[in-house]
C-alpha positions as CSV (number, residue, x, y, z in Angstrom):
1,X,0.0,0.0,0.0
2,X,1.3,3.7,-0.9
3,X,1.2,5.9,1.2
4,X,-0.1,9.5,-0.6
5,X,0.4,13.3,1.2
6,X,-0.7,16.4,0.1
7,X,2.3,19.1,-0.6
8,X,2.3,21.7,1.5
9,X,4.5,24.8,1.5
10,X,7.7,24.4,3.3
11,X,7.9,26.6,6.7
12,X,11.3,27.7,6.0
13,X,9.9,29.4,2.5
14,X,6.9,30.8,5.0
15,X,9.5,32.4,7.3
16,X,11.2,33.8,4.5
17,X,8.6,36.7,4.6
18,X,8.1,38.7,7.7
19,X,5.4,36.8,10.5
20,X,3.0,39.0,12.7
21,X,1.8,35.4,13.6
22,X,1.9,31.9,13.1
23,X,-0.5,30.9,10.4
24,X,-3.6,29.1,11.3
25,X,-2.7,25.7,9.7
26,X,-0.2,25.3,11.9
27,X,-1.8,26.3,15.2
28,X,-3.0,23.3,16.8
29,X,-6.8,24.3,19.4
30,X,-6.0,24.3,22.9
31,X,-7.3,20.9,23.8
32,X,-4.8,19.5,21.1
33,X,-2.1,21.1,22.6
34,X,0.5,19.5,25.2
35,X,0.5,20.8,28.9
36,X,3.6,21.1,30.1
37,X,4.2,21.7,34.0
38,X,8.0,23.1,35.9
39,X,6.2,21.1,38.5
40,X,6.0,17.8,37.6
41,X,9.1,16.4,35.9
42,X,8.3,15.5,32.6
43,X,7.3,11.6,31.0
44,X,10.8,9.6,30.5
45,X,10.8,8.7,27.0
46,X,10.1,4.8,26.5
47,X,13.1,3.0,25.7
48,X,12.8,-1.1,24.1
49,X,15.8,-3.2,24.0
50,X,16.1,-5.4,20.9
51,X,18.5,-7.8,21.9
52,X,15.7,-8.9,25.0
53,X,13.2,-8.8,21.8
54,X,15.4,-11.2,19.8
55,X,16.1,-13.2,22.8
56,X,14.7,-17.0,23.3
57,X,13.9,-16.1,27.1
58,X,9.9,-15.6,26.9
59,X,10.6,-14.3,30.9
60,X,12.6,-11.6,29.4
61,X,10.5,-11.2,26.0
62,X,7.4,-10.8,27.7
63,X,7.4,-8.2,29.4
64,X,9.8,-5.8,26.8
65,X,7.1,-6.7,24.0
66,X,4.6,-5.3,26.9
67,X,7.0,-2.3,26.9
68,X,6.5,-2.2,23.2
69,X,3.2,-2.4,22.4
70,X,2.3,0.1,25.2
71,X,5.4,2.6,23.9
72,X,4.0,2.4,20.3
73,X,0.1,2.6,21.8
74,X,0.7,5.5,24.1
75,X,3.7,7.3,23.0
76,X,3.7,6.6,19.2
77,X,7.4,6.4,19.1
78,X,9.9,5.2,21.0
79,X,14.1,4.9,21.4
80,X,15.5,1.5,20.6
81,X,18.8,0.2,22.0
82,X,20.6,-2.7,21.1
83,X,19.9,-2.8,18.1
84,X,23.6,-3.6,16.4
85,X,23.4,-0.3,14.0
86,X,27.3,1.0,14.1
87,X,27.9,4.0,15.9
88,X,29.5,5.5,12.8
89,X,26.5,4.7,10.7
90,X,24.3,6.7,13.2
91,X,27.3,9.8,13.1
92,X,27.3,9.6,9.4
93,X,23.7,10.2,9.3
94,X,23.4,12.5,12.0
95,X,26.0,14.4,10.3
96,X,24.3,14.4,6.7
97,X,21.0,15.9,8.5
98,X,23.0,18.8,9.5
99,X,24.8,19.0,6.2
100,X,21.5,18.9,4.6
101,X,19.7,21.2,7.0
102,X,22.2,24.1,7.1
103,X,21.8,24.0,3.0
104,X,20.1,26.6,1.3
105,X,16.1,26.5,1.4
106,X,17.0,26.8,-2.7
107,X,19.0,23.2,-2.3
108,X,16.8,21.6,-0.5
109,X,14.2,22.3,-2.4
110,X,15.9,20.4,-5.4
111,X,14.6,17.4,-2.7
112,X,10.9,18.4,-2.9
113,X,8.2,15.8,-1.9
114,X,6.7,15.0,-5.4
115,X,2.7,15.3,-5.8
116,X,1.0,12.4,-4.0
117,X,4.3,11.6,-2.4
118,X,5.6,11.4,1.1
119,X,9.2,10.8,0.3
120,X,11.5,13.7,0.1
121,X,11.7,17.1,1.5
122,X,8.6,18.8,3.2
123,X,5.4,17.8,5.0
124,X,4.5,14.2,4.8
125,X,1.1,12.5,6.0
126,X,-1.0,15.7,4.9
127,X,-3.5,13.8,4.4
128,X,-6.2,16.9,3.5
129,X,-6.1,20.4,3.3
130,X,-7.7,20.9,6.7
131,X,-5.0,19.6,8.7
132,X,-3.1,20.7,11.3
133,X,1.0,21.3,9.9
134,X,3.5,20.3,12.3
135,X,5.7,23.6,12.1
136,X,8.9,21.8,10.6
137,X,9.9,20.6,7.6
138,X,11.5,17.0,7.2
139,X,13.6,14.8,4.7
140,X,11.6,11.6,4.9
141,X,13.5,8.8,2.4
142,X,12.5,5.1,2.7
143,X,15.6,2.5,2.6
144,X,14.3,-0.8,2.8
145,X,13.6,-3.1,0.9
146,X,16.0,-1.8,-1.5
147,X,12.8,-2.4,-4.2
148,X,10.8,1.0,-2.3
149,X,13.9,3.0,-3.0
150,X,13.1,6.3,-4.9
151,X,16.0,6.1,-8.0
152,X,15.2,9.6,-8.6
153,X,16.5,11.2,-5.3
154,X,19.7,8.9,-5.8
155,X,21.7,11.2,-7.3
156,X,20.3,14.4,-5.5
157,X,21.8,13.0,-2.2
158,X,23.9,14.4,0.2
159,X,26.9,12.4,0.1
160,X,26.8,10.8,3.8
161,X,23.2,9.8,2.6
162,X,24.2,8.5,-0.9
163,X,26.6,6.3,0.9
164,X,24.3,4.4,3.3
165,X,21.3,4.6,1.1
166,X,23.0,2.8,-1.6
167,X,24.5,0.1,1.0
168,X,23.1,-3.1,0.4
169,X,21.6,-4.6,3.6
């Protein structure tokens, strides 16, 4: 199944032009918004260990697929140790975002979403023109499998990006 997004305009081309105020698409109604308290210390992100996931031990298995399902249920995202990615993979990649991000707004652009596509540069989900925005834009590139890879963006990459998206897993 595809999944299709709407393009939207990118914030940094919105900020480009002088703000009195946020525009309205991106400003979520108060009951949507989080409530966040100096008082009360702030919810620890979840964190799921896949090595306990992999493991044989349904006494350790158990209860970090609990973990899991409530992370993914309650948080919608989570932070996943263990996991056997390199650290120099993650610093390559962490270091081709910031590349990427301190380009030009003209550069990045070259890396535009196409129509009905949530790959590349922008927005993705928009899923109608009613929606809320999340006031950021992202790079959003699908890796694997290697037959869901975009050809097109290939070239276009950044080169720390180029190198692990062209990896073969």
């Amino acid at each position: 199944m595809e999944i299709k997004s709407l393009i939207v305009p990118s914030v940094q081309e919105i900020v480009k032009e002088p703000l009195t105020r946020v525009p309205e698409r991106y400003v979520r109604p108060h009951h949507d918004r989080p409530i966040l308290s100096t008082i009360t210390p702030l919810p620890q992100l979840p964190v799921i260990d896949l090595s306990i996931l992999m493991s044989q031990d349904l006494n350790l298995k158990g209860p970090e697929l609990h973990k899991l399902h409530s992370a993914c249920k309650e948080w919608g995202f989570f932070q996943l140790i263990n996991h056997g990615v390199s650290t120099s993979l993650v610093e390559n990649v962490k270091m081709g975002a910031k590349e990427f991000y301190n380009l030009p707004i003209e550069e990045k652009m070259k890396f535009s979403q196409k129509e009905g596509d949530v790959e590349g540069y922008g927005q993705a989900f928009v899923m109608s023109e009613e929606q809320k925005l999340d006031w950021a834009d992202m790079f959003f590139l699908v890796t694997l499998p290697p037959h869901k890879r975009k050809p097109h963006l290939f070239p276009k990459l950044p080169l720390p990006f180029r190198e692990e998206y062209n990896r073969k897993p």
